[in-house]
FIVO-486557 format. One record per residue (C-alpha): residue in three letters; residue number from 1; z, x, y. Coordinates in steps of 0.5 Angstrom, whole numbers. Each point is the difference from the previous one (the first is absolute). Layout:
N
{pator "ALA",NUM,{Z,X,Y}}
...
This chain:
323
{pator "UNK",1,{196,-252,-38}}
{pator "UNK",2,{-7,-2,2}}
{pator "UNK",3,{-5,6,-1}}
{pator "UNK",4,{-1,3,7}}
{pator "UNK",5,{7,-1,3}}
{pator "UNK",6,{1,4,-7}}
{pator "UNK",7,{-4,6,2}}
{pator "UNK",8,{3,-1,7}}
{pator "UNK",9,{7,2,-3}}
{pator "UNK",10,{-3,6,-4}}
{pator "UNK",11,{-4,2,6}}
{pator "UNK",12,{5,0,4}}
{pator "UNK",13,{4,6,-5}}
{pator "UNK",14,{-6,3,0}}
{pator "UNK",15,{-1,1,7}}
{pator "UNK",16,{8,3,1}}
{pator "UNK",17,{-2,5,-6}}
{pator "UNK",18,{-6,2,1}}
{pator "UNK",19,{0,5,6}}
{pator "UNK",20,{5,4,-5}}
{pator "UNK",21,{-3,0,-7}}
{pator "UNK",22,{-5,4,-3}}
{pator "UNK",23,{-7,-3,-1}}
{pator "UNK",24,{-2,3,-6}}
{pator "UNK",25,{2,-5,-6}}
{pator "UNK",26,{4,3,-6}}
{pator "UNK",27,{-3,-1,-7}}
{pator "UNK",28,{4,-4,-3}}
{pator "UNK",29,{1,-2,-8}}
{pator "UNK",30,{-4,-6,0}}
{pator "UNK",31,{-6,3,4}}
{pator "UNK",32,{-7,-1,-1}}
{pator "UNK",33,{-3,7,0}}
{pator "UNK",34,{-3,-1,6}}
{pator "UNK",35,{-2,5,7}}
{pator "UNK",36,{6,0,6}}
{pator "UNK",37,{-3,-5,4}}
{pator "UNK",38,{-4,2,7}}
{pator "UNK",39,{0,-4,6}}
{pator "UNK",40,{-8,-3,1}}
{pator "UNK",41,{0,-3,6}}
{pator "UNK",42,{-5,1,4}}
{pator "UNK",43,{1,2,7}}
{pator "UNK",44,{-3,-5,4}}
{pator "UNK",45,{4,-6,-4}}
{pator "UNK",46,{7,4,-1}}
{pator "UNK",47,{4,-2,6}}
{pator "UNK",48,{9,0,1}}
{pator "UNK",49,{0,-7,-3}}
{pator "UNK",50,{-1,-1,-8}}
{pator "UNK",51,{-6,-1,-2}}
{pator "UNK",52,{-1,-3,-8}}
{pator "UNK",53,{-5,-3,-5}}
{pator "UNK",54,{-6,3,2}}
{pator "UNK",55,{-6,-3,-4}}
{pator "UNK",56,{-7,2,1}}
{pator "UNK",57,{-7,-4,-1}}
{pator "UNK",58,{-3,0,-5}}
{pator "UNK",59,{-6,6,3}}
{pator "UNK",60,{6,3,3}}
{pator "UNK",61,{-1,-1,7}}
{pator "UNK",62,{5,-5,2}}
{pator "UNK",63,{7,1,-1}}
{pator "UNK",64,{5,-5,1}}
{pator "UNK",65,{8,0,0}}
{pator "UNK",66,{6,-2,3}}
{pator "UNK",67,{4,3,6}}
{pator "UNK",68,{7,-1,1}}
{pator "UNK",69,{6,2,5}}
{pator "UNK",70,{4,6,-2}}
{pator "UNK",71,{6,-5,-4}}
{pator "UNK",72,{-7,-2,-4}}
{pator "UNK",73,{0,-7,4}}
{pator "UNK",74,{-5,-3,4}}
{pator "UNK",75,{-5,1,-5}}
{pator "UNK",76,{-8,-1,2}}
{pator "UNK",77,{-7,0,-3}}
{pator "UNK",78,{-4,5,3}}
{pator "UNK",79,{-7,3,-2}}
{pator "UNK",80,{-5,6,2}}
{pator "UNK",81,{-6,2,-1}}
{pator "UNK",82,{-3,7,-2}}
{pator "UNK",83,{-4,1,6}}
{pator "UNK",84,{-3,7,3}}
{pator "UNK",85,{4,4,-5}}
{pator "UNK",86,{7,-2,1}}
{pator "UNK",87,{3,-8,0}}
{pator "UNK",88,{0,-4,5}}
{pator "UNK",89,{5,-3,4}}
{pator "UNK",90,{4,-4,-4}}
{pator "UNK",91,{0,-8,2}}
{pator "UNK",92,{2,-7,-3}}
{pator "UNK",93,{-5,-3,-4}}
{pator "UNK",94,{-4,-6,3}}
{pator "UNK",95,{4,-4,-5}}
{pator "UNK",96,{7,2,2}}
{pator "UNK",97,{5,-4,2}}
{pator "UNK",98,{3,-1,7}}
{pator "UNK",99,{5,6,2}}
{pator "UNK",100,{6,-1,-2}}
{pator "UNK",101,{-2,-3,-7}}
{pator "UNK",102,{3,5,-7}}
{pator "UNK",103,{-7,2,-3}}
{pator "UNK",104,{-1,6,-5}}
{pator "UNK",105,{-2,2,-7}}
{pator "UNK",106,{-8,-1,0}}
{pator "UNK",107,{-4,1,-6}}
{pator "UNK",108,{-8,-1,-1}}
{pator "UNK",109,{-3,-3,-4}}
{pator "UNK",110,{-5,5,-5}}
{pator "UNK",111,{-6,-2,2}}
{pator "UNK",112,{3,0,8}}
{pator "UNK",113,{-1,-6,1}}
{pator "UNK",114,{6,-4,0}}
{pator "UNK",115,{7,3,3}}
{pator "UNK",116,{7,-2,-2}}
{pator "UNK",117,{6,2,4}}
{pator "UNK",118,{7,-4,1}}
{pator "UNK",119,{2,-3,6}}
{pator "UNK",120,{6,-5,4}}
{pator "UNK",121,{-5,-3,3}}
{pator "UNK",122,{2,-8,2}}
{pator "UNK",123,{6,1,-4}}
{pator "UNK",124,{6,-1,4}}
{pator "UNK",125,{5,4,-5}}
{pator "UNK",126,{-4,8,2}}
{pator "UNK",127,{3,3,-8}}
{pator "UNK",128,{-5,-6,-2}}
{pator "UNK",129,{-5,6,0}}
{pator "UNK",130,{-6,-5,-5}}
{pator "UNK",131,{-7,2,-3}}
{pator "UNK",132,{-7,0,5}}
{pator "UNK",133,{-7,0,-2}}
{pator "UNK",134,{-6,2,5}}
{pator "UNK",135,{-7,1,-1}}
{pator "UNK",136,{-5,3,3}}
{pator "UNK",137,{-8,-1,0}}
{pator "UNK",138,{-6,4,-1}}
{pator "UNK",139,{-1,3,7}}
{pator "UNK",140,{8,2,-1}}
{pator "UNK",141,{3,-6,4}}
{pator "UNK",142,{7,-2,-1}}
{pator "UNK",143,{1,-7,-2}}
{pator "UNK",144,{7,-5,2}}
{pator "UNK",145,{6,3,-4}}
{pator "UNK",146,{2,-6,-6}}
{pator "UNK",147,{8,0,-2}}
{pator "UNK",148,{-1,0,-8}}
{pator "UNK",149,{3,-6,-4}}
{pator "UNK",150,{6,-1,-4}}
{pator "UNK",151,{2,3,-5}}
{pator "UNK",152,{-3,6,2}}
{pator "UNK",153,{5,-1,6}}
{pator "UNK",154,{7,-2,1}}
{pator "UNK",155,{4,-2,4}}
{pator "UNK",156,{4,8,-1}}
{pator "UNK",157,{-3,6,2}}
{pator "UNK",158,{-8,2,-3}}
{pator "UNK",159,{-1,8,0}}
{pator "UNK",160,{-7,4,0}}
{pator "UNK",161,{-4,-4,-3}}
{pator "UNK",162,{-6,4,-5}}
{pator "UNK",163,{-7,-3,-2}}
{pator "UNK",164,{0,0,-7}}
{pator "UNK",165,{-8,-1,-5}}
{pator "UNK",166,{-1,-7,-1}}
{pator "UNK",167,{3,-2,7}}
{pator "UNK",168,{7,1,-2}}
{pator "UNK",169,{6,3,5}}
{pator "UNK",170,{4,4,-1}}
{pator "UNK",171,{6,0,4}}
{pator "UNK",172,{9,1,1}}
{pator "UNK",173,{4,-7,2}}
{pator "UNK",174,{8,0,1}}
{pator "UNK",175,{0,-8,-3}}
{pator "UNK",176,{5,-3,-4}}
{pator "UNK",177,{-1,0,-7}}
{pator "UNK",178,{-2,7,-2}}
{pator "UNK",179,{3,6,-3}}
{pator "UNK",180,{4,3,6}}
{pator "UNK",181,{0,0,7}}
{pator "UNK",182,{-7,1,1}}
{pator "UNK",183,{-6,-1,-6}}
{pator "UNK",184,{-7,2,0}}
{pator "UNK",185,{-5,-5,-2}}
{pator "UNK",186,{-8,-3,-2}}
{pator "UNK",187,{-3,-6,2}}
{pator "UNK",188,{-7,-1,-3}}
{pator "UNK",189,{-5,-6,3}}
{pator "UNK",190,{-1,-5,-4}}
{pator "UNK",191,{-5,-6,-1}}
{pator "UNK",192,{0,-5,6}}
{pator "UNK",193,{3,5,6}}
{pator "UNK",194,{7,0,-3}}
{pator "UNK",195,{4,7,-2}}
{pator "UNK",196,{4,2,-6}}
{pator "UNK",197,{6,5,1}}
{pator "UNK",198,{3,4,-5}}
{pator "UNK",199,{6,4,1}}
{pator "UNK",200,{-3,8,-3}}
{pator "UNK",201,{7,1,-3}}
{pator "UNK",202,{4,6,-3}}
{pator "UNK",203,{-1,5,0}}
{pator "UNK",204,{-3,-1,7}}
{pator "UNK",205,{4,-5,3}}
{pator "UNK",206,{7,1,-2}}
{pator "UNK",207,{7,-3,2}}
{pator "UNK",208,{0,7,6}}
{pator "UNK",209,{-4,-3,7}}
{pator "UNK",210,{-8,2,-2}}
{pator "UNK",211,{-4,-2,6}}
{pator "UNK",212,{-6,4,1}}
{pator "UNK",213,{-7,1,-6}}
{pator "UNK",214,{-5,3,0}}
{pator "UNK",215,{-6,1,-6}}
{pator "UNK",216,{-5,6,1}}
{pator "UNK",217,{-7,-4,-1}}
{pator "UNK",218,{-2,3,-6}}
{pator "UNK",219,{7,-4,-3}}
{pator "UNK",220,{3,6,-3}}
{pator "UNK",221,{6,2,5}}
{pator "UNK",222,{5,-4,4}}
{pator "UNK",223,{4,1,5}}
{pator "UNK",224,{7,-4,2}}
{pator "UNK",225,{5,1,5}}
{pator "UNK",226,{6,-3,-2}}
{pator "UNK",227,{8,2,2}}
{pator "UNK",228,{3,1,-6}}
{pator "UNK",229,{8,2,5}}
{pator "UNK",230,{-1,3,6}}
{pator "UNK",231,{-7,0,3}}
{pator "UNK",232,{-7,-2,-2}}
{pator "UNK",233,{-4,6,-3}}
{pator "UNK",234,{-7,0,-3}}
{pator "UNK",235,{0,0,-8}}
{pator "UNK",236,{-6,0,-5}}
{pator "UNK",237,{-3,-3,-5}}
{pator "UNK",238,{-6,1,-6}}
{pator "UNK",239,{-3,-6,-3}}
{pator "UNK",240,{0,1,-9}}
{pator "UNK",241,{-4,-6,-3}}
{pator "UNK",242,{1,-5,3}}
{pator "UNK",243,{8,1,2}}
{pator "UNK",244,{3,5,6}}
{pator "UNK",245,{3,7,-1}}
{pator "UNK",246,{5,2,6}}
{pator "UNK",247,{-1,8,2}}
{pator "UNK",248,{5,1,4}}
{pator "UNK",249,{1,1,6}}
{pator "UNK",250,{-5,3,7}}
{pator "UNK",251,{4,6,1}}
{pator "UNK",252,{1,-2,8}}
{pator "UNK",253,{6,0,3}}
{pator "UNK",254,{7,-1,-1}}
{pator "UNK",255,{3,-3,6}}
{pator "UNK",256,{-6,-3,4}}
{pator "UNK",257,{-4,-7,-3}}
{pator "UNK",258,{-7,1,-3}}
{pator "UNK",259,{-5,-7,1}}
{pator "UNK",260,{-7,-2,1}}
{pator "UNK",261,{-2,3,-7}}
{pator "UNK",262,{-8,2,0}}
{pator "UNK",263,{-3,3,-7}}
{pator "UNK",264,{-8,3,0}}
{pator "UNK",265,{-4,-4,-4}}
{pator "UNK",266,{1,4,-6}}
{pator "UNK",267,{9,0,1}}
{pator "UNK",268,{-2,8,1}}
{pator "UNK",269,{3,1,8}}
{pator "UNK",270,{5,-6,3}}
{pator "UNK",271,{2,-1,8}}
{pator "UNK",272,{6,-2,2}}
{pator "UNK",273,{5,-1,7}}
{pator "UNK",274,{6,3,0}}
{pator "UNK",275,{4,3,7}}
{pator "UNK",276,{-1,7,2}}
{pator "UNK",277,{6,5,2}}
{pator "UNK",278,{-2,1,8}}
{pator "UNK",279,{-3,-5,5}}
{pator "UNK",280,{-6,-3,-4}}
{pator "UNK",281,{5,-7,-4}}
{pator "UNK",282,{-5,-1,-5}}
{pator "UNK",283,{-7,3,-3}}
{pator "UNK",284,{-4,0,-5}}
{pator "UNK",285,{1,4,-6}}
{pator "UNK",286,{-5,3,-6}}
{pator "UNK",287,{2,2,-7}}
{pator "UNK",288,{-5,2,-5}}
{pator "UNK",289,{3,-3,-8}}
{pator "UNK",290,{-4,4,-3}}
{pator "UNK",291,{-2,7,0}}
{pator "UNK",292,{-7,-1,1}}
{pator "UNK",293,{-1,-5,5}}
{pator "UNK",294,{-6,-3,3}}
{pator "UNK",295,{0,3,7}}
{pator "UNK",296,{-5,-5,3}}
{pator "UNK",297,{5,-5,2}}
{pator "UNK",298,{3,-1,4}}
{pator "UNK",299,{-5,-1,4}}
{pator "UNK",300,{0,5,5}}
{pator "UNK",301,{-4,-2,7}}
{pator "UNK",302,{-6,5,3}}
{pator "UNK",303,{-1,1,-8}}
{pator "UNK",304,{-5,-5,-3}}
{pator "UNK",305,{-2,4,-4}}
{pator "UNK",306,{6,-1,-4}}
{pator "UNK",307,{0,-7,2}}
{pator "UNK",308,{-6,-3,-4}}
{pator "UNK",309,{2,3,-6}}
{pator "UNK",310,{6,-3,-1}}
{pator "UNK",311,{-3,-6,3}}
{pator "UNK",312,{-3,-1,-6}}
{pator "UNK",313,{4,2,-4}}
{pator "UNK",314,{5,-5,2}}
{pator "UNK",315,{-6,-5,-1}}
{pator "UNK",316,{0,2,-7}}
{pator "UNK",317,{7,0,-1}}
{pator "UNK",318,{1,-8,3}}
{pator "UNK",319,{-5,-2,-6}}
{pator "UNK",320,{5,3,-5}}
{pator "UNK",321,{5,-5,-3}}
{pator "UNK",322,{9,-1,0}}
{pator "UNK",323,{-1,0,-8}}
């Protein structure tokens, strides 16, 4: 089943159960000792629809994510911007697609001047979701988006495409030929334009549907959404030398799906969406993985105060290598 008439199906489920089941997550055995997630979603972006991947520039000024109807179909790019104390209202970006058109999963660039993000555009098959790059100039402009090449993408489904150092990407992909029914993989640049793409294999890739990574700047913690039976749920791991440690699990709920993993850029704080019992479908969630965490990210509009330290940190944190 492709990727997203999958989340469909488990949406679906969710939304029949959601009015009638509890919104506080049990601790199960296996999870990762972690705070109950709390809703984050500010205000102004948070409406009745289902709101997902949020990421922010790299200031923490911008904020990009994907709006989608409440069966989690429909999806498109929308960015605002801090202004006056609160975020603005949420538009397409000038590079989005026409109406109509699937786009989702946007990611910056460390240094903020590229944005990768997945899309249907001119594919005539709309599971066909592929990798799309922009850039934007020195005075903040947005330049013409250009679809990747292959094998970075395919003709399956591609899924949350993460910059990496070194110009790699990081991303999810349900083409054949992997270890299950869907795979996470790198594909890293090389010489002359072309792309190298190697599988990230176990235990990160497995023969259950892992579609969704991503790494926190520093390249110590990694966050993966995968459906290992009945729905897909949020799971973490620790980088050991040069080898991955799965954690266990985000302590999130059990009868609704977690996507659009976002981790600090120390792994200390993750942001995800999942559906909220009531009338908002999908919000934005924040969870400490540590019993310190940085209260600086996310970032918080009217507080640039708090802002700017984690500007600099996050610049800091980008130099930092994968090991």
């Amino acid at each position: 089943m492709p990727v997203h008439a999958a989340l469909l199906t488990a949406v679906a489920v969710a939304v029949a159960t959601t009015a009638t089941s509890s919104a506080i997550p049990e601790v199960r055995a296996g999870d990762v000792a972690a705070s109950r997630p709390v809703r984050w979603t500010p205000d102004e972006l948070s409406t009745p629809l289902y709101e997902s991947s949020p990421v922010f520039s790299p200031d923490g000024t911008e904020l990009h994510f994907l709006r989608a109807d409440t069966r989690f179909g429909g999806y498109r790019l929308l960015w605002s911007r801090c202004a006056s104390g609160r975020w603005s209202d949420p538009a397409p970006p000038p590079f989005a697609a026409p109406a109509g058109t699937l786009e989702a999963d946007p990611a910056f660039s460390h240094d903020g001047r590229l944005l990768y993000y997945v899309s249907a555009r001119g594919n005539a098959d709309s599971d066909d979701l592929d990798i799309w790059r922009v850039a934007r100039d020195d005075d903040g402009r947005w330049g013409a988006p250009r679809r990747m090449p292959a094998p970075v993408n395919s003709p399956a489904a591609e899924l949350l495409p993460r910059p990496l150092p070194g110009g790699r990407l990081l991303f999810g992909s349900s083409r054949p030929g992997g270890h299950g029914q869907g795979d996470i993989y790198i594909a890293t640049p090389q010489d002359g334009g072309g792309w190298r793409l190697e599988n990230a294999g176990p235990p990160i890739s497995t023969s259950a549907y892992e579609y969704e990574a991503e790494i926190s700047h520093d390249g110590k913690v990694m966050a993966v959404v995968a459906d290992r039976g009945e729905r897909s749920h949020l799971y973490l791991y620790d980088r050991d030398g040069d080898a991955w440690i799965e954690r266990g699990r985000v302590p999130a709920r059990d009868d609704v799906f977690q996507v659009g993993p976002l981790l600090s850029p120390t792994g200390d704080r993750l942001l995800f969406a999942q559906a909220e019992a009531g009338e908002r479908s999908g919000e934005w969630f924040l969870v400490d993985l540590r019993p310190d965490p940085d209260p600086r990210w996310p970032p918080v509009c009217g507080e640039a105060d708090r802002r700017e330290p984690r500007k600099a940190e996050a610049i800091k944190a980008s130099a930092a290598p994968l090991g």
